[in-house]
mmCIF file of the N, C-alpha and C atoms, coordinates in Angstrom:
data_MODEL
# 
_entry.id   MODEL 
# 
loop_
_atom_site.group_PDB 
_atom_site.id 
_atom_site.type_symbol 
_atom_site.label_atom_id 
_atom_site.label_alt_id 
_atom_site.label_comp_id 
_atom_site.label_asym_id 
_atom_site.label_entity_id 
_atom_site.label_seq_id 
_atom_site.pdbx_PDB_ins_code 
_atom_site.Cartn_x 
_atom_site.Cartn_y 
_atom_site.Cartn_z 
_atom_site.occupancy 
_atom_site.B_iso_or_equiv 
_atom_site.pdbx_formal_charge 
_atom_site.auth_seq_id 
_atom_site.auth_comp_id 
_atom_site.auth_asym_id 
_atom_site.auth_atom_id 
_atom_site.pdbx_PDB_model_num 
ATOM 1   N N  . UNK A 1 1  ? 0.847   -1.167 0.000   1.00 0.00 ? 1  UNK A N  1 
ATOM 2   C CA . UNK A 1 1  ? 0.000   0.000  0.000   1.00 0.00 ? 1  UNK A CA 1 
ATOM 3   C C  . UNK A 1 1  ? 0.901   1.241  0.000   1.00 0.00 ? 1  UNK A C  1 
ATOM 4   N N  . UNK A 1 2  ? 0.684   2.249  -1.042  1.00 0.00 ? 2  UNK A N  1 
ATOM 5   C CA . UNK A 1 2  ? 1.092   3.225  -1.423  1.00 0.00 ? 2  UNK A CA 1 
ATOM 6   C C  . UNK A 1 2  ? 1.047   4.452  -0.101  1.00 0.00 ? 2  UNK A C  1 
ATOM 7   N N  . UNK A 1 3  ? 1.935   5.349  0.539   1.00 0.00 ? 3  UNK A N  1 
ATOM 8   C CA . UNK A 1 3  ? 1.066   6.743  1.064   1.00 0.00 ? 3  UNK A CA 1 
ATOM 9   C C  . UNK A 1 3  ? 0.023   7.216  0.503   1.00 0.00 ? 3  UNK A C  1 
ATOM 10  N N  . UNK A 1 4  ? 0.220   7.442  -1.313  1.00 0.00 ? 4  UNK A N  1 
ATOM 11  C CA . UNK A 1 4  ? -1.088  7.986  -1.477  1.00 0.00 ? 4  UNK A CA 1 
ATOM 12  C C  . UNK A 1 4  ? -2.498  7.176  -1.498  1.00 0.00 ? 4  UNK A C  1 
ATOM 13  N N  . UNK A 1 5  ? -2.025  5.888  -1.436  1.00 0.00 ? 5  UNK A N  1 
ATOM 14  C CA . UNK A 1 5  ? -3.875  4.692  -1.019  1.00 0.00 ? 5  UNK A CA 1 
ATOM 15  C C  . UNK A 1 5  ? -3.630  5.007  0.364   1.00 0.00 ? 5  UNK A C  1 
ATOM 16  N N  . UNK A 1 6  ? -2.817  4.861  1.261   1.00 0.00 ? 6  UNK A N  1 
ATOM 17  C CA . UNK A 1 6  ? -3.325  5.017  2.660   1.00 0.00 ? 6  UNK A CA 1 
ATOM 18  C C  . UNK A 1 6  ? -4.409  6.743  3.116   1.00 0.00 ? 6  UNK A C  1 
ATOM 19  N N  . UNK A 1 7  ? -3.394  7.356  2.489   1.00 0.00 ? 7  UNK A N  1 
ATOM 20  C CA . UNK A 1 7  ? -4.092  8.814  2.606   1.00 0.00 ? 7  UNK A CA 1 
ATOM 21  C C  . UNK A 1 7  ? -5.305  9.042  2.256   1.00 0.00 ? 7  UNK A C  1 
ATOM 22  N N  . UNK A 1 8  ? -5.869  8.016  1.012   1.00 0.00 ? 8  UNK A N  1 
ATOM 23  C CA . UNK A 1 8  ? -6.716  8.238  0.302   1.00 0.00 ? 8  UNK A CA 1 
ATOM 24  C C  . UNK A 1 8  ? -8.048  7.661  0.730   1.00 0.00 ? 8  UNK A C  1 
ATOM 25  N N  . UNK A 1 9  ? -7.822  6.280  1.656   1.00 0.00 ? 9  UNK A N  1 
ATOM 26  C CA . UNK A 1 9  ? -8.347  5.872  2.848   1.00 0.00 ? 9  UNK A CA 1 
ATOM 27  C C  . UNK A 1 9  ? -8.829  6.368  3.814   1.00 0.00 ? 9  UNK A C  1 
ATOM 28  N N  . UNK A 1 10 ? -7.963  7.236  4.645   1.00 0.00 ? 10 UNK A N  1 
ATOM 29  C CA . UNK A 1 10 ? -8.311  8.200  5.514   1.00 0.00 ? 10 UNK A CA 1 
ATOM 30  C C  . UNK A 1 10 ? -9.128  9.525  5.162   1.00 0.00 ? 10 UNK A C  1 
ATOM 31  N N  . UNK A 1 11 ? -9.085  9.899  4.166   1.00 0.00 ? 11 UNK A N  1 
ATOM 32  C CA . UNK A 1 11 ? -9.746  10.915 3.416   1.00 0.00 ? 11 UNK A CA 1 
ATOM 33  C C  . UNK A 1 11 ? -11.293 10.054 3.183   1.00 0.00 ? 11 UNK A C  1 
ATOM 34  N N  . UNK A 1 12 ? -10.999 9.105  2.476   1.00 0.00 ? 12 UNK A N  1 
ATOM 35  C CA . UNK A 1 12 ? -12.504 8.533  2.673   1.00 0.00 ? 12 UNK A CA 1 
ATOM 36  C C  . UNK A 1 12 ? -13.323 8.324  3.955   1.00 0.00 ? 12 UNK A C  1 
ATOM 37  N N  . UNK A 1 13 ? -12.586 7.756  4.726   1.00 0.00 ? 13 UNK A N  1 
ATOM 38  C CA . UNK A 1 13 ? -12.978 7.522  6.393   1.00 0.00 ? 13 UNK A CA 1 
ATOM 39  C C  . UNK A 1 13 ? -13.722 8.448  6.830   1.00 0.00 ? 13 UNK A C  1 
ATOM 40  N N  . UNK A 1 14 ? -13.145 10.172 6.553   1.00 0.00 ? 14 UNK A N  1 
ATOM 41  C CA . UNK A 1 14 ? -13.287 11.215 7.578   1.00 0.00 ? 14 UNK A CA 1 
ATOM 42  C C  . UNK A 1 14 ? -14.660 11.685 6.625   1.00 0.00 ? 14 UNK A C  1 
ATOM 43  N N  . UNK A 1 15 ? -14.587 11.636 5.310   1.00 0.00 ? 15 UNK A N  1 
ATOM 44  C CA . UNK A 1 15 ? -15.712 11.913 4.431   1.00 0.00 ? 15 UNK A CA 1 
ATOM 45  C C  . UNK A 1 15 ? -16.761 11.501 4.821   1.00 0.00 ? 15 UNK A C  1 
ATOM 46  N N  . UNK A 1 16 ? -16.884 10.199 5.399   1.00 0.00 ? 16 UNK A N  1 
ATOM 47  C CA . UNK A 1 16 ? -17.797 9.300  5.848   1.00 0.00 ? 16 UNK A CA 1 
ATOM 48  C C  . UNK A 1 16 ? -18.358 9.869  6.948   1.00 0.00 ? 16 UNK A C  1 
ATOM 49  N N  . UNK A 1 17 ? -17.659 9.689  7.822   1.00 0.00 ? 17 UNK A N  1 
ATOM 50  C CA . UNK A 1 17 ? -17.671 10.349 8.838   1.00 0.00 ? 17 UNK A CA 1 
ATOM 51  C C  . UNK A 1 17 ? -18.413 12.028 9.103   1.00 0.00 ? 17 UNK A C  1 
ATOM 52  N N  . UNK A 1 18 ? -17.529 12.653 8.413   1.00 0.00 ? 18 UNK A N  1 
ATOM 53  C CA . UNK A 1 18 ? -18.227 13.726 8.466   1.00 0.00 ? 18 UNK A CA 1 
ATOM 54  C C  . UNK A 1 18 ? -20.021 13.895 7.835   1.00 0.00 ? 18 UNK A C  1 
ATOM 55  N N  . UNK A 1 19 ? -20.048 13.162 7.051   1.00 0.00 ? 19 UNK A N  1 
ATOM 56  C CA . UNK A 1 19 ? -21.607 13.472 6.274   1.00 0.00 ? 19 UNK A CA 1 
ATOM 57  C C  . UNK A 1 19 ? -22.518 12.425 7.439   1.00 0.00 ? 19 UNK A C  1 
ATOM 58  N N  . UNK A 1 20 ? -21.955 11.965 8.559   1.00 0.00 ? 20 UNK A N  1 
ATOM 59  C CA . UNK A 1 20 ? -22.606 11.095 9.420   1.00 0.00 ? 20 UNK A CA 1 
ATOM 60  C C  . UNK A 1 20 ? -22.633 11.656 10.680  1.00 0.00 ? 20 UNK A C  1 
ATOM 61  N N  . UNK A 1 21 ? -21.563 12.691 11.034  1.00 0.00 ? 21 UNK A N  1 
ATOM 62  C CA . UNK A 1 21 ? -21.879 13.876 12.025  1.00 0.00 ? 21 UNK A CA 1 
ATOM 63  C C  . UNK A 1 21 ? -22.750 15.151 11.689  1.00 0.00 ? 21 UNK A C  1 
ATOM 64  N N  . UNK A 1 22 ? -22.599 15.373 10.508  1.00 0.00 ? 22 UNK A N  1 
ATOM 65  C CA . UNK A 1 22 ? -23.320 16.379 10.340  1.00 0.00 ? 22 UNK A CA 1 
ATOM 66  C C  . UNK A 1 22 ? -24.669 16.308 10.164  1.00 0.00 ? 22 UNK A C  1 
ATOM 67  N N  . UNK A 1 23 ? -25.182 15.229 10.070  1.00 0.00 ? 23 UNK A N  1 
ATOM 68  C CA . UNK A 1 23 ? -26.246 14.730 9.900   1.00 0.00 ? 23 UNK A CA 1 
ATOM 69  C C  . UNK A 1 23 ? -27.083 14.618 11.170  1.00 0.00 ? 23 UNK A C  1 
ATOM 70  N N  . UNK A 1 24 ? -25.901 13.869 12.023  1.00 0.00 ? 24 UNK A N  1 
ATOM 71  C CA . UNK A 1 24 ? -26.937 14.287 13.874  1.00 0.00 ? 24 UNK A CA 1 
ATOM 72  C C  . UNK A 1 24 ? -26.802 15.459 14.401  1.00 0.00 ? 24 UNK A C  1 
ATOM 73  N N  . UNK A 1 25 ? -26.391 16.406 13.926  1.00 0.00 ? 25 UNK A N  1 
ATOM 74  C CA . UNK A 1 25 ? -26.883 18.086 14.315  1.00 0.00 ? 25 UNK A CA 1 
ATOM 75  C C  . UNK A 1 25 ? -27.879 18.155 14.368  1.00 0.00 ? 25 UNK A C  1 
ATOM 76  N N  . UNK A 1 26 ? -28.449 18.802 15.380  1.00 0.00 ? 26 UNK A N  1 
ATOM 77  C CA . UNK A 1 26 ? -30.187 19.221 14.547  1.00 0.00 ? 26 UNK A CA 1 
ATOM 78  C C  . UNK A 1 26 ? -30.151 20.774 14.882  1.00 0.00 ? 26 UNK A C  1 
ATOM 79  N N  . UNK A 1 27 ? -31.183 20.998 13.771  1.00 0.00 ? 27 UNK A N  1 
ATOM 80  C CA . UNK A 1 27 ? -31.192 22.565 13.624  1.00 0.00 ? 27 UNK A CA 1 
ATOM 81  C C  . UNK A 1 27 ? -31.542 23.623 14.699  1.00 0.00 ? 27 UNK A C  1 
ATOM 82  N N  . UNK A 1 28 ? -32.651 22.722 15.452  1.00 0.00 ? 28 UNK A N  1 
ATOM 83  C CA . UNK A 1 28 ? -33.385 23.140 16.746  1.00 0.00 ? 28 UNK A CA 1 
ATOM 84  C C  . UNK A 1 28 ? -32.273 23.154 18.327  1.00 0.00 ? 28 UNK A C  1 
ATOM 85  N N  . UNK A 1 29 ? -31.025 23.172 17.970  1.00 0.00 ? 29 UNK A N  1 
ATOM 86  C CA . UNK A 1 29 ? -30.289 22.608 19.245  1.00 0.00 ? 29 UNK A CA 1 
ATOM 87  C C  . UNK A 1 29 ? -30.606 21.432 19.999  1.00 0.00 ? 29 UNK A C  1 
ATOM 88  N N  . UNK A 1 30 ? -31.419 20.951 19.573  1.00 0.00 ? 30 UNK A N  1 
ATOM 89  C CA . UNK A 1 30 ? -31.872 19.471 20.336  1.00 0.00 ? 30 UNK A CA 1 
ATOM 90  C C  . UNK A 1 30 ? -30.296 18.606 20.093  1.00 0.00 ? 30 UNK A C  1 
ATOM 91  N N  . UNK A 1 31 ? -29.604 18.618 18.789  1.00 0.00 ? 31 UNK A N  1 
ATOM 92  C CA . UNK A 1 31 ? -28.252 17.992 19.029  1.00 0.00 ? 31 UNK A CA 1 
ATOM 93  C C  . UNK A 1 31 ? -28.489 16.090 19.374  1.00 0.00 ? 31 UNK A C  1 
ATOM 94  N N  . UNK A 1 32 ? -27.545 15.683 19.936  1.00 0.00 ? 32 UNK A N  1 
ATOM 95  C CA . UNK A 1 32 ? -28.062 14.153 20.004  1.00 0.00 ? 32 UNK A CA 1 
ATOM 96  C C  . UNK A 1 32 ? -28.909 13.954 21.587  1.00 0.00 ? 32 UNK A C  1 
ATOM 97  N N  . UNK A 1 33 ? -29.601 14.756 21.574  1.00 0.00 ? 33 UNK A N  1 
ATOM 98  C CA . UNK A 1 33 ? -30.884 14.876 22.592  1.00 0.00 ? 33 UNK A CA 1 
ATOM 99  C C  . UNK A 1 33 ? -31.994 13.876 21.649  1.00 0.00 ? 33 UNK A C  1 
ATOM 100 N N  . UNK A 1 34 ? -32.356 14.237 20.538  1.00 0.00 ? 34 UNK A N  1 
ATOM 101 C CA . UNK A 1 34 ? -33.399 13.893 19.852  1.00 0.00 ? 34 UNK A CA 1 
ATOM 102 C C  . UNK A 1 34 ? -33.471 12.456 19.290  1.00 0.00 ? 34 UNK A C  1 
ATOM 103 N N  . UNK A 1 35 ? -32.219 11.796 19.800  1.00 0.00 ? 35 UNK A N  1 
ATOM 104 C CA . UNK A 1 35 ? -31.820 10.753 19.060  1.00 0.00 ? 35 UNK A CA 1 
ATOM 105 C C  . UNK A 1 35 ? -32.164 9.345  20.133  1.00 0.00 ? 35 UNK A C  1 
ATOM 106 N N  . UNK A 1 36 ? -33.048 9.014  20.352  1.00 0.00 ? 36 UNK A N  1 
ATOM 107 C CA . UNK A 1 36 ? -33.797 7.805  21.409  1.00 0.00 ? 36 UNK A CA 1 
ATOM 108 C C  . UNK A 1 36 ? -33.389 8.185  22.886  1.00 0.00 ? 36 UNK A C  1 
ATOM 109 N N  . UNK A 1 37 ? -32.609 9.560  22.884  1.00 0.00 ? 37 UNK A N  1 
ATOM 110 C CA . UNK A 1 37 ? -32.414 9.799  25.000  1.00 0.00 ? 37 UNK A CA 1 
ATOM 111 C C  . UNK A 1 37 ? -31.086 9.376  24.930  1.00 0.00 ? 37 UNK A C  1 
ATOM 112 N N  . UNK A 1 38 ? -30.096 9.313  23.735  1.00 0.00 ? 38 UNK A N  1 
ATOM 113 C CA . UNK A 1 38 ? -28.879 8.747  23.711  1.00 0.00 ? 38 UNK A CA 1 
ATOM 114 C C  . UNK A 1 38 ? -27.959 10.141 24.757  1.00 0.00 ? 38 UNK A C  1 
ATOM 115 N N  . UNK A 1 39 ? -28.591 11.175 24.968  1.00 0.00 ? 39 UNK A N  1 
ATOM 116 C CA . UNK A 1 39 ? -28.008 12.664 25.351  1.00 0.00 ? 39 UNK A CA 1 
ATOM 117 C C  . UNK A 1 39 ? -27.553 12.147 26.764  1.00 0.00 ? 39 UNK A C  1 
ATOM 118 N N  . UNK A 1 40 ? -28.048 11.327 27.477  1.00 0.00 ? 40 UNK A N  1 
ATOM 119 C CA . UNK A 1 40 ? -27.825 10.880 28.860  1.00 0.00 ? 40 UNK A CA 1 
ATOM 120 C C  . UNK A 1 40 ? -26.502 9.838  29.315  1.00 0.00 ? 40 UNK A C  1 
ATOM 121 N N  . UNK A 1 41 ? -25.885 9.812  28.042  1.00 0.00 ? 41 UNK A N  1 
ATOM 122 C CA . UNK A 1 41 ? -24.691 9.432  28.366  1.00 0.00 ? 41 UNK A CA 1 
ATOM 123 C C  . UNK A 1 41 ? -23.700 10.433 28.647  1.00 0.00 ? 41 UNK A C  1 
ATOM 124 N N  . UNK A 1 42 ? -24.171 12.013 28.722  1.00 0.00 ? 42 UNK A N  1 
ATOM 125 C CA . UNK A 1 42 ? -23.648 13.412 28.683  1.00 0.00 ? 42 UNK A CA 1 
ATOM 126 C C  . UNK A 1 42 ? -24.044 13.630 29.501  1.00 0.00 ? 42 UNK A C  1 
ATOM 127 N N  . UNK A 1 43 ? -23.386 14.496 30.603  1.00 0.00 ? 43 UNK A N  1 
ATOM 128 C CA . UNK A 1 43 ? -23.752 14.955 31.700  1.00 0.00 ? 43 UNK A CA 1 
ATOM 129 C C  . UNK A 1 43 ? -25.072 16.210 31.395  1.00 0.00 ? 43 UNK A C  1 
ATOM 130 N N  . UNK A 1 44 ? -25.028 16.851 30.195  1.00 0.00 ? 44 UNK A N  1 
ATOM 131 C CA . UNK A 1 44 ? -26.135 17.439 29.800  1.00 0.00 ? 44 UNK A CA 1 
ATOM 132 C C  . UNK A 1 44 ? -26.340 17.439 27.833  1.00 0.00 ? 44 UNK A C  1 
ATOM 133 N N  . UNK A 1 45 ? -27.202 17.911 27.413  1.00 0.00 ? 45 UNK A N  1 
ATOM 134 C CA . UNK A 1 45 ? -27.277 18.064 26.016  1.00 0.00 ? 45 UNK A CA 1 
ATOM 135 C C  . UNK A 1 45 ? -26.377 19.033 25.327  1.00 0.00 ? 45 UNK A C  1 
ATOM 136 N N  . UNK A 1 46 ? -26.243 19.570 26.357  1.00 0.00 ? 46 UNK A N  1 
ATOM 137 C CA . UNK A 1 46 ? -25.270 21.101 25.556  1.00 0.00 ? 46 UNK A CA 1 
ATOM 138 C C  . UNK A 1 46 ? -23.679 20.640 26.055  1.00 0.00 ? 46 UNK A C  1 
ATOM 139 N N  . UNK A 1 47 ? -23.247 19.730 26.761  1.00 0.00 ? 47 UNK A N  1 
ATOM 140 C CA . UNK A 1 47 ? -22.252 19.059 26.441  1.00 0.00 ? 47 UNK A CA 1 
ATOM 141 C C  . UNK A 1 47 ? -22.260 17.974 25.624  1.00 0.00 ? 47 UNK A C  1 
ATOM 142 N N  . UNK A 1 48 ? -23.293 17.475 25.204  1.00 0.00 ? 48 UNK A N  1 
ATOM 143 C CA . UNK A 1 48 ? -23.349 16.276 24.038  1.00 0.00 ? 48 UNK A CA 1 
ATOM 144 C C  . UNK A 1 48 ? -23.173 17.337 22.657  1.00 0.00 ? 48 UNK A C  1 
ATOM 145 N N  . UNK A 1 49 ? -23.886 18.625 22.248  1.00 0.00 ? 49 UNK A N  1 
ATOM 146 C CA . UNK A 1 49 ? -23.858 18.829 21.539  1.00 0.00 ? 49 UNK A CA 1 
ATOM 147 C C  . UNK A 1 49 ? -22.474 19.962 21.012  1.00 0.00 ? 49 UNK A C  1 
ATOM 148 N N  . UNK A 1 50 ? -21.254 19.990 22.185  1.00 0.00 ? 50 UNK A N  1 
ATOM 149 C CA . UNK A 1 50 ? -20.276 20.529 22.412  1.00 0.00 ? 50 UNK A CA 1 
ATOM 150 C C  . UNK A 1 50 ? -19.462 19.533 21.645  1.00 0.00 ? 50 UNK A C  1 
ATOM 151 N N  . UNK A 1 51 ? -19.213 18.653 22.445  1.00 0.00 ? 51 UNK A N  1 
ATOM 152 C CA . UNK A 1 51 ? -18.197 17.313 21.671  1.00 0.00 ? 51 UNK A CA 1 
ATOM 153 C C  . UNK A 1 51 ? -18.729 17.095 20.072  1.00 0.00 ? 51 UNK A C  1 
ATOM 154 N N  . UNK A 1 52 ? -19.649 16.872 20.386  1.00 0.00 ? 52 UNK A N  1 
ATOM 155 C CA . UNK A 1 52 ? -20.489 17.131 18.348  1.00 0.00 ? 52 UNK A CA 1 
ATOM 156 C C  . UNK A 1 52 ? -19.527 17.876 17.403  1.00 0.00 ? 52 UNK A C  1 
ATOM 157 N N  . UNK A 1 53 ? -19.576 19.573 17.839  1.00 0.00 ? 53 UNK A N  1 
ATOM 158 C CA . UNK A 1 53 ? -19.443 20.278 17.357  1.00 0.00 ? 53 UNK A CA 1 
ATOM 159 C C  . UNK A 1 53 ? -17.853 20.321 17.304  1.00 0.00 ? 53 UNK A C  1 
ATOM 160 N N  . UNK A 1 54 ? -17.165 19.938 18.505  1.00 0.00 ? 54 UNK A N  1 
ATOM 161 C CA . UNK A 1 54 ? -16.049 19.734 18.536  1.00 0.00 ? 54 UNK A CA 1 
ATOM 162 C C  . UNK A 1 54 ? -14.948 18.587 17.515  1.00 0.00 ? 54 UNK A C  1 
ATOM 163 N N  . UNK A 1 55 ? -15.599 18.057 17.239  1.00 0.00 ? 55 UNK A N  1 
ATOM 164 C CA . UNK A 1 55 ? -15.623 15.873 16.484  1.00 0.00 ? 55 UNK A CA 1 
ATOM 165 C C  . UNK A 1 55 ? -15.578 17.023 15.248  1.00 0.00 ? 55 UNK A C  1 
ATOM 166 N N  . UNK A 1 56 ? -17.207 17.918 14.865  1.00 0.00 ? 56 UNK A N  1 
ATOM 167 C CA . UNK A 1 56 ? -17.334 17.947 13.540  1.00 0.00 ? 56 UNK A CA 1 
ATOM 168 C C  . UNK A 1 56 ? -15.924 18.739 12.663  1.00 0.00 ? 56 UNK A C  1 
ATOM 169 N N  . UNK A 1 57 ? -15.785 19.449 13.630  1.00 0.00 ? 57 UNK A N  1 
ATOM 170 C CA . UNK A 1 57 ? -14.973 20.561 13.110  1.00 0.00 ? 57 UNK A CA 1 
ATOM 171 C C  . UNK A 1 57 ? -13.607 19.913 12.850  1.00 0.00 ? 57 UNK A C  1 
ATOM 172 N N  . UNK A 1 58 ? -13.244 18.909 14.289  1.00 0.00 ? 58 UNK A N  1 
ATOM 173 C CA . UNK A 1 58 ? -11.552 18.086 13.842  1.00 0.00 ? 58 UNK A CA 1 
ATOM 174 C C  . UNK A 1 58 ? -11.704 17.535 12.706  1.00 0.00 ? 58 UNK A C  1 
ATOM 175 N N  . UNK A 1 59 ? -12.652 16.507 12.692  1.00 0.00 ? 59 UNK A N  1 
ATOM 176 C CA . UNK A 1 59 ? -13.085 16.021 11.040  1.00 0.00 ? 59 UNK A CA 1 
ATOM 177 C C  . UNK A 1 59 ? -12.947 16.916 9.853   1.00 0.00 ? 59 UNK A C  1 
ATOM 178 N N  . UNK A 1 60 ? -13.716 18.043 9.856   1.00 0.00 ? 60 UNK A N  1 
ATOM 179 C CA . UNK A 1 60 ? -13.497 18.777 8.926   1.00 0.00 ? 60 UNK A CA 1 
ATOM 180 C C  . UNK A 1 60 ? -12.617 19.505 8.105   1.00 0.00 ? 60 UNK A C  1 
ATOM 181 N N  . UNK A 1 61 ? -10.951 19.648 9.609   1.00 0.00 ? 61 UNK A N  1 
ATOM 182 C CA . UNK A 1 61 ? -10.114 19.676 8.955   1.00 0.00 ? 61 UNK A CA 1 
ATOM 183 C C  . UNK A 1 61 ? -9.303  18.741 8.690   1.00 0.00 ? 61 UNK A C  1 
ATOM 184 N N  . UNK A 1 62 ? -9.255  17.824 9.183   1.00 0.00 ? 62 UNK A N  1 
ATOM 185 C CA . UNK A 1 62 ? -8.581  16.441 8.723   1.00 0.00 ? 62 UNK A CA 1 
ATOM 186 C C  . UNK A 1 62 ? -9.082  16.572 7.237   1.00 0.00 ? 62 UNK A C  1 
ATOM 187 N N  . UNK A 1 63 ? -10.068 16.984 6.965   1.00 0.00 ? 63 UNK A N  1 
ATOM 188 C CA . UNK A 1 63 ? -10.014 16.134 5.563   1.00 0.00 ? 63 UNK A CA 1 
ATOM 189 C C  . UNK A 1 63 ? -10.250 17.277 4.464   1.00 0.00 ? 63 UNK A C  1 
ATOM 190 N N  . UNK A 1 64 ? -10.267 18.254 4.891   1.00 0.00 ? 64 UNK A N  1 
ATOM 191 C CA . UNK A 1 64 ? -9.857  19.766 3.865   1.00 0.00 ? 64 UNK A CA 1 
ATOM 192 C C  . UNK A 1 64 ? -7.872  19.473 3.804   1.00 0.00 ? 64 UNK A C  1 
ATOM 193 N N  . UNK A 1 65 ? -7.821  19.281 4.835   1.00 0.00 ? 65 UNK A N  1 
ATOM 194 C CA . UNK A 1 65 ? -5.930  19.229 4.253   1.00 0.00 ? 65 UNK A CA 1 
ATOM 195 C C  . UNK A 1 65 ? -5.871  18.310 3.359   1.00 0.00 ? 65 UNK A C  1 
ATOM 196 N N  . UNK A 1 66 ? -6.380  16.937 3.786   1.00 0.00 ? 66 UNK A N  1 
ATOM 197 C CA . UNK A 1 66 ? -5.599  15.701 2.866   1.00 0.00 ? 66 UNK A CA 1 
ATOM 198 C C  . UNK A 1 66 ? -6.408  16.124 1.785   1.00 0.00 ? 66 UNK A C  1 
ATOM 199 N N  . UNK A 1 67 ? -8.027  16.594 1.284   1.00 0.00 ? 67 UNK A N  1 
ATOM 200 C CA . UNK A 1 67 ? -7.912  17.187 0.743   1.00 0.00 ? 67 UNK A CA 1 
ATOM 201 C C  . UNK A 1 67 ? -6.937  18.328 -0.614  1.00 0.00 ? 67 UNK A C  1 
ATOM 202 N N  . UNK A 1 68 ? -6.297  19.200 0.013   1.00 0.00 ? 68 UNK A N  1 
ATOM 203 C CA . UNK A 1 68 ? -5.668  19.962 -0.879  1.00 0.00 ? 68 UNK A CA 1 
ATOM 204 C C  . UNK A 1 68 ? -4.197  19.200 -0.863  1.00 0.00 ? 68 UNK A C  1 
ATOM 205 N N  . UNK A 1 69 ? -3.867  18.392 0.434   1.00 0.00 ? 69 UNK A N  1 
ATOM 206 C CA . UNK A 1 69 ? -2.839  17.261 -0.659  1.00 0.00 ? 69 UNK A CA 1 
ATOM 207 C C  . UNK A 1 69 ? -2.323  17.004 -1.275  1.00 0.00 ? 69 UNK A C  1 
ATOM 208 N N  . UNK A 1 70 ? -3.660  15.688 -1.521  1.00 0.00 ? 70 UNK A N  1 
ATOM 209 C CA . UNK A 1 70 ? -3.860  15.091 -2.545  1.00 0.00 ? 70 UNK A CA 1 
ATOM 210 C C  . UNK A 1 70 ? -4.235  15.653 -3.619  1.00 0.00 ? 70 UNK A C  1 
ATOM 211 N N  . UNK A 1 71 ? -4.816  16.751 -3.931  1.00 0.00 ? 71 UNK A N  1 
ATOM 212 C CA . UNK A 1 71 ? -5.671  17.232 -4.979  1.00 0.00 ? 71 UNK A CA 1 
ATOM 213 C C  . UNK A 1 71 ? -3.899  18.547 -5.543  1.00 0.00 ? 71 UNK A C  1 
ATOM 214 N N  . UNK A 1 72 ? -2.789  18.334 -4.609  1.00 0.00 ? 72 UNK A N  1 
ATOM 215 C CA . UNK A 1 72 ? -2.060  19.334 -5.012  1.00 0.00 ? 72 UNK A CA 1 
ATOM 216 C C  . UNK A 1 72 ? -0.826  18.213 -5.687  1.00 0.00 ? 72 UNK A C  1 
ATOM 217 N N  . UNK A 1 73 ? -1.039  16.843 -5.389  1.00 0.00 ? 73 UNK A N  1 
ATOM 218 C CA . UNK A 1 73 ? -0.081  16.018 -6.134  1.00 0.00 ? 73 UNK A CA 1 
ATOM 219 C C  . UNK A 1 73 ? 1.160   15.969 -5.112  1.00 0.00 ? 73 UNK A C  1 
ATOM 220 N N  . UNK A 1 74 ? 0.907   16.866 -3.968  1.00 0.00 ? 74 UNK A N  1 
ATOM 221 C CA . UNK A 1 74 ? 2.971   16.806 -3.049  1.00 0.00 ? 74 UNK A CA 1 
ATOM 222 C C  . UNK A 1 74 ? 3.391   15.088 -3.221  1.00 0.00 ? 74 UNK A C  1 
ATOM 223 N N  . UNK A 1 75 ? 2.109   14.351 -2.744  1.00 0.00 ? 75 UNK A N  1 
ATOM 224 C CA . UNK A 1 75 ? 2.839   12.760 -2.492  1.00 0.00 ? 75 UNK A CA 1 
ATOM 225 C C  . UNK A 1 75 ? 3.030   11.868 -3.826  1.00 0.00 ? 75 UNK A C  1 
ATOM 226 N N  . UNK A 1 76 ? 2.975   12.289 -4.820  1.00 0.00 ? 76 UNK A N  1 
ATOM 227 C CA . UNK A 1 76 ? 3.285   11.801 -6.122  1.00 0.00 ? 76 UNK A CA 1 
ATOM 228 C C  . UNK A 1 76 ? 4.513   12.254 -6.580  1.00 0.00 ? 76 UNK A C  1 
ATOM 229 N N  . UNK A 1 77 ? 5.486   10.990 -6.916  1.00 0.00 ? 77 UNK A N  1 
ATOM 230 C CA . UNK A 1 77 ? 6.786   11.349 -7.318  1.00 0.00 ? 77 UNK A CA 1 
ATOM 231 C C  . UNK A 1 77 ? 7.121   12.067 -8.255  1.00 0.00 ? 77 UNK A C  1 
ATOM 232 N N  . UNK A 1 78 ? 7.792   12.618 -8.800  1.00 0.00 ? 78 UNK A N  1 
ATOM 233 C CA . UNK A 1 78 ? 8.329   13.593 -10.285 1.00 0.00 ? 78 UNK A CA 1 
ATOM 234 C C  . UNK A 1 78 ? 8.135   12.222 -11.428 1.00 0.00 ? 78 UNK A C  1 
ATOM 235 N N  . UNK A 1 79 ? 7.482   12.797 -12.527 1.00 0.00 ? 79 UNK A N  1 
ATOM 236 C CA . UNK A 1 79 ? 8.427   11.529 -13.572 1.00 0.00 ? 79 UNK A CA 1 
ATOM 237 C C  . UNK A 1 79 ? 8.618   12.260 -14.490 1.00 0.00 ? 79 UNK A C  1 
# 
């Protein structure tokens, strides 16, 4: 396995990922309150929906860099 398949892996991962966090946002601040009472593994909702927001955003740049990257060619050799 190449750096650029491993990278390209992880870029998929976080893609995933991200369109699967952003998705349990909710618009209303309910956050993962709304999601079967899962919020009670959080000492409150507005710390469930803190770490959320926190997750979404690391995600987001994880994968805007590998992103411009990959899309800039650095890990591809000269030929």
């Amino acid at each position: 396995m190449t750096p650029v398949q491993f990278i390209q892996i992880i870029w998929t991962i976080s893609a995933a990922l991200l369109v699967i966090l952003v998705l349990l946002h909710s618009p209303k601040g309910d956050g993962l309150g709304g999601i079967g009472g899962q919020a009670q593994l959080f000492t409150s909702a507005k710390s469930a929906e803190k770490l959320l927001n926190q997750i979404t955003w690391g995600l987001s740049t994880i994968f805007i860099t590998l992103t411009i990257i990959l899309s800039a060619g650095w890990l591809n050799p000269p030929q």
